[in-house]
TORZAKOL-12653 format. One record per residue (C-alpha): residue in one letter; x, y, z; residue number from 0. Coordinates in steps of 0.001 Angstrom, whole numbers, plus 500000, padded with zeros to 6 digits. Layout:
<bagus>
<bagu resn="A" x="X" y="Y" z="Z" resi="NUM"/>
...
</bagus>
This chain:
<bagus>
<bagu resn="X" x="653468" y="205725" z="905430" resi="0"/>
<bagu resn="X" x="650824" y="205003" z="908218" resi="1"/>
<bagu resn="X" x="650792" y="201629" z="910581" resi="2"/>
<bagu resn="X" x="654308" y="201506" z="910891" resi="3"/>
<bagu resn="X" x="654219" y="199662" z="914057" resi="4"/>
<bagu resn="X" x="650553" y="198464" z="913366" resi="5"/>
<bagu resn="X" x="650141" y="194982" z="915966" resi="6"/>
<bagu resn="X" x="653583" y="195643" z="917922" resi="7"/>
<bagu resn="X" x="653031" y="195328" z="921386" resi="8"/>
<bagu resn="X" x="655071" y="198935" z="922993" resi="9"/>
<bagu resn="X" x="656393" y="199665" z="927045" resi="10"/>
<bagu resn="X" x="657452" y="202793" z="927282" resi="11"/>
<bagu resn="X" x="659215" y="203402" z="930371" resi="12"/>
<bagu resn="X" x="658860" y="207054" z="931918" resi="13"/>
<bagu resn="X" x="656305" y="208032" z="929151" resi="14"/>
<bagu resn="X" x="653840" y="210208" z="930812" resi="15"/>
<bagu resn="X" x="655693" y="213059" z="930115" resi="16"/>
<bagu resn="X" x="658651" y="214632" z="928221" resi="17"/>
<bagu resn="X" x="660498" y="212221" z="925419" resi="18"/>
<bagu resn="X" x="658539" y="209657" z="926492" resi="19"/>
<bagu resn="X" x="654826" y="211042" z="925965" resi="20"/>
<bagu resn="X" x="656132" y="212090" z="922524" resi="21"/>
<bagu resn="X" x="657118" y="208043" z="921877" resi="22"/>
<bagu resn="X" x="653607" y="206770" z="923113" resi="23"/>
<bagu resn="X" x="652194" y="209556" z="921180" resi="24"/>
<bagu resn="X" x="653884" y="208556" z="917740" resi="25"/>
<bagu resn="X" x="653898" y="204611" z="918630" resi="26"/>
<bagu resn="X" x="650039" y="204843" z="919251" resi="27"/>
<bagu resn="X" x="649371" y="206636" z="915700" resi="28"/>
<bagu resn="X" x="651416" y="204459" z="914074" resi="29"/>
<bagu resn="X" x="649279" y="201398" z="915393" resi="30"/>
<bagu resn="X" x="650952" y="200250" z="918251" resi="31"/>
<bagu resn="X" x="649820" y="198802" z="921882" resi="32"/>
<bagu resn="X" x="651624" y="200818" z="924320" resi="33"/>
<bagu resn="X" x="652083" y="200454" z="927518" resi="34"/>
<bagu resn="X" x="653044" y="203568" z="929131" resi="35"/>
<bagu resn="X" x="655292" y="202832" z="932260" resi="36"/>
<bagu resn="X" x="656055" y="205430" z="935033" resi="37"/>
<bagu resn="X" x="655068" y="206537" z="938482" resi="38"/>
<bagu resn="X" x="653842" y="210108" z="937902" resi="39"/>
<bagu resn="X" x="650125" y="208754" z="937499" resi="40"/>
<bagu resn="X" x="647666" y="211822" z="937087" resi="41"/>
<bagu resn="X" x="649971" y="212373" z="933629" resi="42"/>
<bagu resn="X" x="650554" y="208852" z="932484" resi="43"/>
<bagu resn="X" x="646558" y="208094" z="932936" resi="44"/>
<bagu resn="X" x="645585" y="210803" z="931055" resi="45"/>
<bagu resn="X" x="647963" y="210590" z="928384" resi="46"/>
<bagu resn="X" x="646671" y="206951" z="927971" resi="47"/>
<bagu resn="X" x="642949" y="208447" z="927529" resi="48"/>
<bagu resn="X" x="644040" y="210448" z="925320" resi="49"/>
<bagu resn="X" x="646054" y="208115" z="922643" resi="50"/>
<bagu resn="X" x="644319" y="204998" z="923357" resi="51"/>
<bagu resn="X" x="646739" y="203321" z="925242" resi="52"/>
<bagu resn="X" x="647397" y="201443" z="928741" resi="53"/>
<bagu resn="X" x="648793" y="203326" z="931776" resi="54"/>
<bagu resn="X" x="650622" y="201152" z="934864" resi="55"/>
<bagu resn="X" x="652292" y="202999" z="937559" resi="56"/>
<bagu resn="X" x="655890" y="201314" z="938148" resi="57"/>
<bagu resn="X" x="658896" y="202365" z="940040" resi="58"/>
<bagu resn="X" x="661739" y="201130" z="937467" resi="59"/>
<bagu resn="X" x="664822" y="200777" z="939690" resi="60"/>
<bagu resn="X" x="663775" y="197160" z="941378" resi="61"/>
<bagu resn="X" x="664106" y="194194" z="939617" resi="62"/>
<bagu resn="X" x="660863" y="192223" z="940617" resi="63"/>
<bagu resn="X" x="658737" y="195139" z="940056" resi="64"/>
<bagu resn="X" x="659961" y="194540" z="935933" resi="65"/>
<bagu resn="X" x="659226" y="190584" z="936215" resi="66"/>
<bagu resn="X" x="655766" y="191324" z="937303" resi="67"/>
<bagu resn="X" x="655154" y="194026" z="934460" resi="68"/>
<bagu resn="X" x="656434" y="191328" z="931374" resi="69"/>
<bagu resn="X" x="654763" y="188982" z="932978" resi="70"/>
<bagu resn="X" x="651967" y="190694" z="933041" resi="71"/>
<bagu resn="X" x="652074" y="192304" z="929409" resi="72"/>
<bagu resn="X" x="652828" y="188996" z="928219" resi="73"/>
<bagu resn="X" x="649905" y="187800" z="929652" resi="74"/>
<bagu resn="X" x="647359" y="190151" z="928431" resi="75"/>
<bagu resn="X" x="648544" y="191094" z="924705" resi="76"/>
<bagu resn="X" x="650194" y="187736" z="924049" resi="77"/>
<bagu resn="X" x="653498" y="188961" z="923308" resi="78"/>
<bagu resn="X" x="656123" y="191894" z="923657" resi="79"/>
<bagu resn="X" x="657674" y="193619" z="920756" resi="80"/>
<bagu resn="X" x="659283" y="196944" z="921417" resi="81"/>
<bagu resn="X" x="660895" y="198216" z="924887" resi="82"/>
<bagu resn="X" x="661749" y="201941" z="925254" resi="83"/>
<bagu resn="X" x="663945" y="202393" z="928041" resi="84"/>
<bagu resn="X" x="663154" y="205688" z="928261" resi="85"/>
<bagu resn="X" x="663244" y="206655" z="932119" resi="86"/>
<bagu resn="X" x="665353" y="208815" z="933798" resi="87"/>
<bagu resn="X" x="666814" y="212103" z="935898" resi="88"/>
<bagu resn="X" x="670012" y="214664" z="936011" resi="89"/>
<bagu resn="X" x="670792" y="216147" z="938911" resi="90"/>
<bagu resn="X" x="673837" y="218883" z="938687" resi="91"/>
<bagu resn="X" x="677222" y="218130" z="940085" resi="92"/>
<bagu resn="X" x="680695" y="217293" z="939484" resi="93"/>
<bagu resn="X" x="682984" y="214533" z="940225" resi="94"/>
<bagu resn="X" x="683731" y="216020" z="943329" resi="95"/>
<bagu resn="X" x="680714" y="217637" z="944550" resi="96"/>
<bagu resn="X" x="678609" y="214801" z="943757" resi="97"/>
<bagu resn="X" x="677085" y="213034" z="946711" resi="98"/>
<bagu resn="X" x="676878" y="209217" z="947319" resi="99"/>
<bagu resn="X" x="673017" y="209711" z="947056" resi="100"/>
<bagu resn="X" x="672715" y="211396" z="943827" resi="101"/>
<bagu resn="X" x="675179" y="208988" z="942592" resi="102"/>
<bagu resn="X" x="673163" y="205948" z="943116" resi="103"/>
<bagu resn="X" x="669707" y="207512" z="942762" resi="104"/>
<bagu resn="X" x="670571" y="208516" z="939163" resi="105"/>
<bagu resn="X" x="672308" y="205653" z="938594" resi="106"/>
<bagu resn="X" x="669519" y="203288" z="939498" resi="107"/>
<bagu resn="X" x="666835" y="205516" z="937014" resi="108"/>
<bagu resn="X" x="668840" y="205329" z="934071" resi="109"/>
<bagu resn="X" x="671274" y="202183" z="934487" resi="110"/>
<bagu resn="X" x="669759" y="199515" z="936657" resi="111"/>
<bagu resn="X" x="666454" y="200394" z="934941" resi="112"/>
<bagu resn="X" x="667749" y="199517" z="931419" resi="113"/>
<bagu resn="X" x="669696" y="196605" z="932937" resi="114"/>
<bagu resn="X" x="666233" y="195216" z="934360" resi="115"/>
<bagu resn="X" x="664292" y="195826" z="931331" resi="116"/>
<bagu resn="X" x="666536" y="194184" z="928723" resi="117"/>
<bagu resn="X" x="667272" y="191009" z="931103" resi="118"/>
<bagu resn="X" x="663923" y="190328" z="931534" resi="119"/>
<bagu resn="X" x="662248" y="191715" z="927963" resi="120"/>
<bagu resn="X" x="664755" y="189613" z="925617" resi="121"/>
<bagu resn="X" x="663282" y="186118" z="927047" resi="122"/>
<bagu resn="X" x="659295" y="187797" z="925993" resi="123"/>
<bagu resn="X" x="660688" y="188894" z="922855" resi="124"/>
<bagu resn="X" x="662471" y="185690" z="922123" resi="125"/>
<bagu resn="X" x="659190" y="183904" z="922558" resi="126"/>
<bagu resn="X" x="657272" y="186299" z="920444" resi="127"/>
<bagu resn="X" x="659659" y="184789" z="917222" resi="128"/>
<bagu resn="X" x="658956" y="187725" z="915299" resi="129"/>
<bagu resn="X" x="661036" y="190881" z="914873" resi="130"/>
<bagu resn="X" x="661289" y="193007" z="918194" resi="131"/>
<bagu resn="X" x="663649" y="196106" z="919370" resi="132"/>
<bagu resn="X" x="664701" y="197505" z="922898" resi="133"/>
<bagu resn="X" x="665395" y="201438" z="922278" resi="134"/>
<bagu resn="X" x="667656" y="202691" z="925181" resi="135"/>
<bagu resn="X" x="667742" y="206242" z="926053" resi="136"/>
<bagu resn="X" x="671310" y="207567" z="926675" resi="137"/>
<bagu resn="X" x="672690" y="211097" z="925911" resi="138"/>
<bagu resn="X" x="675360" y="213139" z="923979" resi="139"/>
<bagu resn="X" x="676262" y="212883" z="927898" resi="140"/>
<bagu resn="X" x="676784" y="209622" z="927598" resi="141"/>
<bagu resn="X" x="679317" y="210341" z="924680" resi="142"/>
<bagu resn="X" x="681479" y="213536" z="925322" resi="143"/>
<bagu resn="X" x="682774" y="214647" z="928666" resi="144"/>
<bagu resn="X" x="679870" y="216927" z="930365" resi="145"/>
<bagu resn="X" x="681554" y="217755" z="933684" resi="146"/>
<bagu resn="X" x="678322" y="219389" z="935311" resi="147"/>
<bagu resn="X" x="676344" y="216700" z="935285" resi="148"/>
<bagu resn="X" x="678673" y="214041" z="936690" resi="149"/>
<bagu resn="X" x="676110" y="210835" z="937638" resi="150"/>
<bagu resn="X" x="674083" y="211038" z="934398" resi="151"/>
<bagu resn="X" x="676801" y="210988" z="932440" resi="152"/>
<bagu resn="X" x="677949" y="207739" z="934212" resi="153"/>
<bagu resn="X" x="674659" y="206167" z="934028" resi="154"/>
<bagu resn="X" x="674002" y="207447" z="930098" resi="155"/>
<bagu resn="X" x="677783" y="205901" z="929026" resi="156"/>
<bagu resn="X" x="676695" y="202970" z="930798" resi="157"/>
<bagu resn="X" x="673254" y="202813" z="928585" resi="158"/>
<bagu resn="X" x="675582" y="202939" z="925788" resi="159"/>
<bagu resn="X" x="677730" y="200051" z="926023" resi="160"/>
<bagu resn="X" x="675110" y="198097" z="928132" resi="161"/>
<bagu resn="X" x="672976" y="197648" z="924606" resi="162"/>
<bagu resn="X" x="675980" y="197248" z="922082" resi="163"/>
<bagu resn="X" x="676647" y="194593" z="924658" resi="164"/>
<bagu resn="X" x="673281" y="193399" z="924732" resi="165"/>
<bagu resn="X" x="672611" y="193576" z="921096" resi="166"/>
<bagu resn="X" x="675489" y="191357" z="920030" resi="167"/>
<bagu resn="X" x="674389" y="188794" z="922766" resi="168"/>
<bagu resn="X" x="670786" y="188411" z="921105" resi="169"/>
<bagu resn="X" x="672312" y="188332" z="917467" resi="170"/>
<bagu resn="X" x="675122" y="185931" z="918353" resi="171"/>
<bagu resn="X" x="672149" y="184406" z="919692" resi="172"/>
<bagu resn="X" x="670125" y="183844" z="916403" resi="173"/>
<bagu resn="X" x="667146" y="186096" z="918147" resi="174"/>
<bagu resn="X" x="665059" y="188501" z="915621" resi="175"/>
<bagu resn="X" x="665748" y="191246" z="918802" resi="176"/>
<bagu resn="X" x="667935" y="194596" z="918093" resi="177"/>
<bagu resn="X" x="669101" y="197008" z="920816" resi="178"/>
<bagu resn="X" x="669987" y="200808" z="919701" resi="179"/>
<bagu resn="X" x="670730" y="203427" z="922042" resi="180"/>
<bagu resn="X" x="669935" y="207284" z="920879" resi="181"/>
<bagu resn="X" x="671697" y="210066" z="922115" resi="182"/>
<bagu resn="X" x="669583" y="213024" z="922207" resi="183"/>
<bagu resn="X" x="671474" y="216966" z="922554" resi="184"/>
<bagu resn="X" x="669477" y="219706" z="923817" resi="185"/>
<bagu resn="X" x="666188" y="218597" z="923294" resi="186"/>
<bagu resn="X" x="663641" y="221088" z="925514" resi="187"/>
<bagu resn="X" x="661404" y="218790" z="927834" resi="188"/>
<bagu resn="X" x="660586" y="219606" z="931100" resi="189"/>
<bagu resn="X" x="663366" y="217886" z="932481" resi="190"/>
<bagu resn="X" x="665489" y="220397" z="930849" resi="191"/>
<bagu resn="X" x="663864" y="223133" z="931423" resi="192"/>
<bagu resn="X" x="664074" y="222429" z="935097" resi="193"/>
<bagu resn="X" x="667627" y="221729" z="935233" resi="194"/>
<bagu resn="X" x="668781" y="224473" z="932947" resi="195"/>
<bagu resn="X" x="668923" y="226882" z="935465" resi="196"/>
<bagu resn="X" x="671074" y="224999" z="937469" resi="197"/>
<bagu resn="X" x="673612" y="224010" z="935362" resi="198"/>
<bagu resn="X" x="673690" y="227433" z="933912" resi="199"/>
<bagu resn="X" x="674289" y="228938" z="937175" resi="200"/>
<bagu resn="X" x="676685" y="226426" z="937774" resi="201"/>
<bagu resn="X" x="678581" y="227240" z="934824" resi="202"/>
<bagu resn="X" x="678543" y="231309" z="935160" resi="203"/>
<bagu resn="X" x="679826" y="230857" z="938351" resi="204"/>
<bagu resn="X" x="682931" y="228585" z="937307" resi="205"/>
<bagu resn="X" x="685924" y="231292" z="935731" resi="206"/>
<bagu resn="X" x="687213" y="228435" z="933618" resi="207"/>
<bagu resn="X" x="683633" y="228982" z="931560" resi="208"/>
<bagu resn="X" x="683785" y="230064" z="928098" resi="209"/>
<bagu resn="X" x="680339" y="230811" z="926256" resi="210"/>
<bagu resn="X" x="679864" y="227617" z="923534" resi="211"/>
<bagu resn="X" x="679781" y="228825" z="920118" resi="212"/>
<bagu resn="X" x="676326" y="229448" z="918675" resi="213"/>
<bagu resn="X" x="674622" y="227266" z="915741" resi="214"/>
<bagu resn="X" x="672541" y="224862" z="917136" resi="215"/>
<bagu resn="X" x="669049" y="225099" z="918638" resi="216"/>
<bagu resn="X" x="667103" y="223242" z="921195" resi="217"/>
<bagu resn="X" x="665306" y="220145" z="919659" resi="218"/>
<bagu resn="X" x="661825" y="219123" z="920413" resi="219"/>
<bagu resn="X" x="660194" y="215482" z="922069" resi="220"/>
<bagu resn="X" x="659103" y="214496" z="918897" resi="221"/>
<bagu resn="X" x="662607" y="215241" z="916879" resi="222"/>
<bagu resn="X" x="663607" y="212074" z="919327" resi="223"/>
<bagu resn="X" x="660246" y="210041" z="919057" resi="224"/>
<bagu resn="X" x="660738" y="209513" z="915342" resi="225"/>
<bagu resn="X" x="663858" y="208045" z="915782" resi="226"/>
<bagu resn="X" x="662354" y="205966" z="918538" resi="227"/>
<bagu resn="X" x="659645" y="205013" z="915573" resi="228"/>
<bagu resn="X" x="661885" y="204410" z="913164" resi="229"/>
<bagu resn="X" x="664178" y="201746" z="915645" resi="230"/>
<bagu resn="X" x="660825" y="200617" z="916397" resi="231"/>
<bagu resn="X" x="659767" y="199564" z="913411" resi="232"/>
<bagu resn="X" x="661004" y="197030" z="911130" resi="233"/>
<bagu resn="X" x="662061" y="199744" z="908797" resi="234"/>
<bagu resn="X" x="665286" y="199360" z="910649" resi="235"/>
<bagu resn="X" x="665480" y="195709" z="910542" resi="236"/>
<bagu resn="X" x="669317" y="195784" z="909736" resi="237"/>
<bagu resn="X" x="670369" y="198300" z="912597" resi="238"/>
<bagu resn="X" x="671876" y="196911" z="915628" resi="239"/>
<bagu resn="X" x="673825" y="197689" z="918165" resi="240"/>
<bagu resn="X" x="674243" y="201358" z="916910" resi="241"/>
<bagu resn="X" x="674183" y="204270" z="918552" resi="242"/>
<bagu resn="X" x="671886" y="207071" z="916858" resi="243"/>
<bagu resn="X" x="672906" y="210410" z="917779" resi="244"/>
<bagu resn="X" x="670241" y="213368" z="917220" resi="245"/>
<bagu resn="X" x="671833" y="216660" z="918619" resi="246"/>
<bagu resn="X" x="671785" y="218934" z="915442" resi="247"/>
<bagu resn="X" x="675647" y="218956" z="915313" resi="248"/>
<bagu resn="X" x="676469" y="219341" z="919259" resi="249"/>
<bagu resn="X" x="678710" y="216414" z="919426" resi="250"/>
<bagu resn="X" x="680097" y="217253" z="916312" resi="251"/>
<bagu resn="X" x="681160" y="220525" z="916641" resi="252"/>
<bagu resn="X" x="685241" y="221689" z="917203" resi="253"/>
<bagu resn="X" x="686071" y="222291" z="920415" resi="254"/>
<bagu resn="X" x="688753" y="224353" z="922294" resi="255"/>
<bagu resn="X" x="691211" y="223648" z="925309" resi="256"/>
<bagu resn="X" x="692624" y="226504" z="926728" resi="257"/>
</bagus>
């Protein structure tokens, strides 16, 4: 199947890199307009060279910033469609070691972003009158306990509940707009890669540690960019207000409390 998002007008926050360039990458193909939405430029502009699409340097965590952007998107391609609410960041640390500045830093990425970008998208999308989607970005984190990573956690629960919230407002509503969250598990970006270290240093150095069992492997961007497709498309016309978890069994998996 080819065109599967053929005419849908596509922001794709944090895209330059990561999850996100793998979304633009398989939006684009699949004949959409994206809009590729993040601040690390020399990345996001060539990215857009390179699939065809449009490149605008944002800082996601203030509001007005995201009433200019749909205002301008609006303006130039007539409509919005899809909203990826992809952005974000994990820094390490617990409940207790966790400073006040992390805390609202990572917050303000992943939560205030996502709360911006659906208040002010659903209106665009409303006016549109034909079938649109906001795709929020959360985390297994956001599901199970993950004690290391404290703030993102927080923030990727809140992304969770935030857009079951949102997505029975627009259907009690009568709008043609769904909101999924997907919870991605270890999916190797370079994000990850970066904090990996960290958090496994963390870990080795905490007694309580007991090595996870084995049978799972790291995912790859695109393993999360065809779900993004998918919920982007109208192929998934009837799902709303889910929460699609892709993490090769992680969250699944028995546990064991000593």
């Amino acid at each position: 199947m080819t065109g599967r998002v053929k005419g849908k007008v596509c922001i794709v926050t944090g895209g330059a890199m990561g999850l996100g360039e793998a979304d633009c990458r398989l939006l684009a193909r699949e004949g959409g307009k994206v809009i590729i939405v993040d601040i690390a430029d020399e990345a996001g502009e060539a990215l857009a060279a390179d699939i065809g699409a449009e490149y605008y340097h944002m800082d996601v965590t203030a509001e007005a910033p995201w009433i200019e952007l749909i205002d301008y998107v609006v303006g130039k391609y007539g409509k919005l469609n899809v909203l990826v609410n992809n952005a974000g960041i994990v820094i390490p640390g617990n409940v207790e070691t966790c400073t006040e500045e992390e805390w609202r830093k990572t917050k303000a990425v992943s939560e205030d972003a996502t709360f911006f970008g659906m208040k002010h998208a659903i209106p665009a999308m409303r006016n549109s009158d034909e079938m649109c989607s906001i795709i929020n970005m959360s985390s297994t984190a956001g599901i199970v306990g993950v004690p290391y990573v404290f703030a993102y956690a927080a923030a990727k629960g809140a992304v969770r509940l935030m857009s079951k919230a949102a997505a029975v407002h627009c259907a009690q509503n009568g709008d043609k707009i769904r909101v999924n969250s997907i919870h991605p598990g270890g999916i190797v970006t370079p994000m990850t890669t970066n904090i990996g270290p960290v958090v496994q240093a963390a870990l080795d150095a905490d007694e309580r540690f007991k090595p996870p069992i084995t049978g799972t492997t790291p995912g790859e961007p695109q393993d999360i960019g065809y779900m993004v497709l998918y919920l982007a498309s109208d192929e998934s016309k009837y799902t709303n207000g889910a929460e699609m978890v892709v993490d090769n069994t992680v969250t699944s998996m028995e546990g064991v409390v000593p």
